[in-house]
N, C-alpha and C positions, 0 to 999 in steps of 0.2 A: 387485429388477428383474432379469431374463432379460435374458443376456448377448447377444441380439442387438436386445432394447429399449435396451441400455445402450448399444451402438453406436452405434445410431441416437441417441439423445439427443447422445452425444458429438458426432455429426457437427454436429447440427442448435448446439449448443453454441460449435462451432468455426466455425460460420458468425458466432454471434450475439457471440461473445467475439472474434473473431482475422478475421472477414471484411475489417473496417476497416482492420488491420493492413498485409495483403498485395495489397488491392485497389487499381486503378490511381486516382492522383491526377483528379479531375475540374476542379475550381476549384482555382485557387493560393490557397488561404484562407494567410493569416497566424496563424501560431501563437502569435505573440508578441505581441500583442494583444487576443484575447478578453475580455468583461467577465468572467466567473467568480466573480459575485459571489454567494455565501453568507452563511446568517446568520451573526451574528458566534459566536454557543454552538455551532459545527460545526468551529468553526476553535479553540478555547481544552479548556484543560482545567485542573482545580486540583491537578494533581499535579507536581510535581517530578522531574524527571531530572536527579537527583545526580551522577551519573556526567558528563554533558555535562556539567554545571556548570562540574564540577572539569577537564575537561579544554578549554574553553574560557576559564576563567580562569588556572590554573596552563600548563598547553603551549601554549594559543594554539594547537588546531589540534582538529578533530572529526570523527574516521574514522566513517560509517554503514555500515552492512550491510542491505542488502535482498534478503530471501530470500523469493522469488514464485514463481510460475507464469509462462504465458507471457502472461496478458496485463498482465504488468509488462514486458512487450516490444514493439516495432515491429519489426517482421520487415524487414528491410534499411534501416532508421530507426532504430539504436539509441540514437542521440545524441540523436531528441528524446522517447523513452521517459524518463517519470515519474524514473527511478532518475538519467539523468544531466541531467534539466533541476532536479531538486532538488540537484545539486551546483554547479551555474551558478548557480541563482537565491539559493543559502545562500551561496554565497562574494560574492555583489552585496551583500548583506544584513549581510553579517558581515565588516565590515573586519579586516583583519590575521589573519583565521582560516584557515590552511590546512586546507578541508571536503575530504574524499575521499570519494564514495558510489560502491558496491562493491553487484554484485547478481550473486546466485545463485542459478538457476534451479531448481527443485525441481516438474520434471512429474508430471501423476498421481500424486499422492503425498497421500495422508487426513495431516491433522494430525500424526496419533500416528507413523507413517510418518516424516515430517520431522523430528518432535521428538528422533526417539531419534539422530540425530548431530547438535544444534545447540550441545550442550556443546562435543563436538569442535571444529566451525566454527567457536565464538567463541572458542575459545580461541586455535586459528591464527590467526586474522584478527584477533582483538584490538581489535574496536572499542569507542566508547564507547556506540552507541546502537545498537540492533538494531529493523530495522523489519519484521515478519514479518505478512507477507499470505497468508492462507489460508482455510478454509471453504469455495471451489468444489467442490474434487473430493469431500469430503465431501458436502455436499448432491446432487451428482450421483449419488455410489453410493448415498447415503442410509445413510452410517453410524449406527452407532448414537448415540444424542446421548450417554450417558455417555461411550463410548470415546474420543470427540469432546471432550469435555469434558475426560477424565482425559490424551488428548495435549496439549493447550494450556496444561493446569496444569503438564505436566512437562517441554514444549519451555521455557515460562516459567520457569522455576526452576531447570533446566541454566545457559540462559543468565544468568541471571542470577549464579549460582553463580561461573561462567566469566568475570564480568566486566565485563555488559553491560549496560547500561538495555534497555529494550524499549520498545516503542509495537506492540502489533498493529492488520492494518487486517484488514478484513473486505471481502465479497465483492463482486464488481463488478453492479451494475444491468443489470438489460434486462428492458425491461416486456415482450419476446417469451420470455425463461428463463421468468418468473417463471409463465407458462402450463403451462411442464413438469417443473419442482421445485416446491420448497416452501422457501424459505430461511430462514423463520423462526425457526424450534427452531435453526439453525446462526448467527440473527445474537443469537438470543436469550441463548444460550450463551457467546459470545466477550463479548456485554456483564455478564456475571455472573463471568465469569472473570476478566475484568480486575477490575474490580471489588473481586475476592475477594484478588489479588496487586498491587492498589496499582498497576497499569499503565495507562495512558492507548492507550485505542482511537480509530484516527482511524475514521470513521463512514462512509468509502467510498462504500458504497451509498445513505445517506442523502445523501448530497452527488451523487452521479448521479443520482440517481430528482428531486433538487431542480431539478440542473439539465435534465432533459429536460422536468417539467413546468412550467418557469417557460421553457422555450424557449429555452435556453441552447444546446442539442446537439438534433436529432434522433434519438432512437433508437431510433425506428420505422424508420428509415429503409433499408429494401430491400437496398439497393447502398451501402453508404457506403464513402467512398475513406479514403484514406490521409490527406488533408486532417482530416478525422475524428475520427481517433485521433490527430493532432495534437494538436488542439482540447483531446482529454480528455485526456489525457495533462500540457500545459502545464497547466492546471486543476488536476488531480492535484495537481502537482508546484509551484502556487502555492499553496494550501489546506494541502498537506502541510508546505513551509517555514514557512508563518507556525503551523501544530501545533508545530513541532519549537522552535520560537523560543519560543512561548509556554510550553511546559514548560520549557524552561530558564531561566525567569524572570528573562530581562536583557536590557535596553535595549540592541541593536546599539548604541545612539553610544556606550556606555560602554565598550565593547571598546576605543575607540579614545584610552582615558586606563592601560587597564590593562596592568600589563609584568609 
C-alpha cells in the first residue's frame, strides 16, 4: 500500500477504532450493566495456565500484563478501559487474591516489532500471566503473514521463557474496517499460532462481530460516544475475566479455603 493510501486508511481506522473513545458522551448509558452475553465455547478454553495456578494458590496474588494498542484505551476514561475494569471485576471474582492489571501501550508497532522487547518487559514486570493483543497494525500495513507469524511465535516464547503464561487476543471488529483490510490470513494465523505453543486465544473479534450482530452494540453506528466504548470495553473485560478464570481451572469459592 502507497504511503499516502496508508494514511488515509489510518485515518479512516482511527475514526472506526478510537472515534468512540474521545467522542463526546450523548446518553448516560450505564456501563455496569450491559447483558454481554456470549456463547459459552467464547468464553472457555482447555488449556491450562500453570503459571496463574501456581501463583494464585501458593502467593495468593496474580500480577497481569497487558500489552495493546490504543484501543485497549479510553482516551480520558482510563479507569473504564478493558485493562482496569478486568482488574476490578477479577479482584470481585477472586476472594483474597491481590489482582494487579498493568498495560502497556505499544503504538504502530507489527507483531514482530513488539515481540523483540517482551522478553525484556516480562522479565521487569514479572507477571504471571501476559495478555498480548495485536494483529491490527499488521493487517493494516498488510505484513507479510510469515513475518507475522514468525513475530508471535517469538514474542510467545520470549515470554514465556521470561516467566509468563500468555493468552493472545486478536483484533478488534468493525464491520466499516473489514471493507478496507482483509483480517483474515492475520486472525487465521494467531489461531494456528496458538495452537502450535499451547496458548489459549481470547477470540476478540468473534466476540464483537457477535455482539453487533445479535444487537448488543452498534457498530454501524456514525457518531458513537464515549458511552460506547464503555459498553465494549466492560464486555471486553467481563468475557475476558471469566477467560482468565477458566484457564486457571479453579473454582473462585475455593480460594476462600486455601492458605
Amino acid at each position: 500500500m502507497r504511503a499516502g493510501g496508508l494514511a488515509s486508511l489510518g485515518w479512516v481506522l482511527g475514526l472506526a477504532l478510537l472515534g468512540a473513545f474521545a467522542a463526546p458522551a450523548r446518553a448516560a448509558a450505564d456501563p455496569a450493566h450491559p447483558g454481554c452475553d456470549a456463547p459459552a465455547y467464547m468464553l472457555s478454553t482447555g488449556i491450562t495456565l500453570g503459571r496463574v495456578v501456581a501463583a494464585l494458590k501458593n502467593d495468593r496474588k496474580l500480577d497481569i500484563l497487558v500489552v495493546g494498542s490504543r484501543s485497549s484505551s479510553i482516551s480520558s476514561a482510563e479507569s473504564t478501559a478493558y485493562p482496569a475494569r478486568l482488574q476490578t471485576l477479577l479482584r470481585d471474582r477472586l476472594p483474597g487474591i491481590a489482582v494487579n492489571v498493568t498495560f502497556e501501550m505499544r503504538v504502530k508497532r507489527t507483531a514482530a516489532e513488539v515481540a523483540s522487547g517482551l522478553g525484556q518487559l516480562v522479565a521487569d514486570r514479572k507477571p504471571a500471566l501476559l495478555i498480548w493483543q495485536t494483529g491490527t497494525y499488521d493487517a493494516i500495513r498488510s505484513i507479510d503473514t510469515d513475518e507475522f507469524r514468525n513475530g508471535l511465535s517469538a514474542g510467545i516464547e520470549a515470554s514465556q521463557k521470561a516467566g509468563a503464561d500468555v493468552i493472545l487476543m486478536n483484533l478488534q471488529y468493525s464491520p466499516r474496517i473489514e471493507t478496507m483490510i482483509n483480517p483474515a490470513p492475520y486472525l487465521d494465523n494467531m489461531r494456528a499460532v496458538a495452537q502450535e505453543h499451547d496458548v489459549p486465544l481470547f477470540d476478540r473479534f468473534a466476540l464483537m462481530r457477535h455482539w453487533n450482530e445479535t444487537g448488543e452494540f452498534d457498530l454501524f453506528n456514525p457518531s458513537p460516544g464515549i458511552d460506547l466504548a464503555m459498553r465494549v470495553h466492560h464486555c471486553l473485560a467481563r468475557a475476558l475475566s471469566t477467560f482468565v478464570i477458566d484457564a486457571a481451572k479453579i473454582n473462585p469459592s475455593e480460594l476462600r479455603t486455601l492458605r
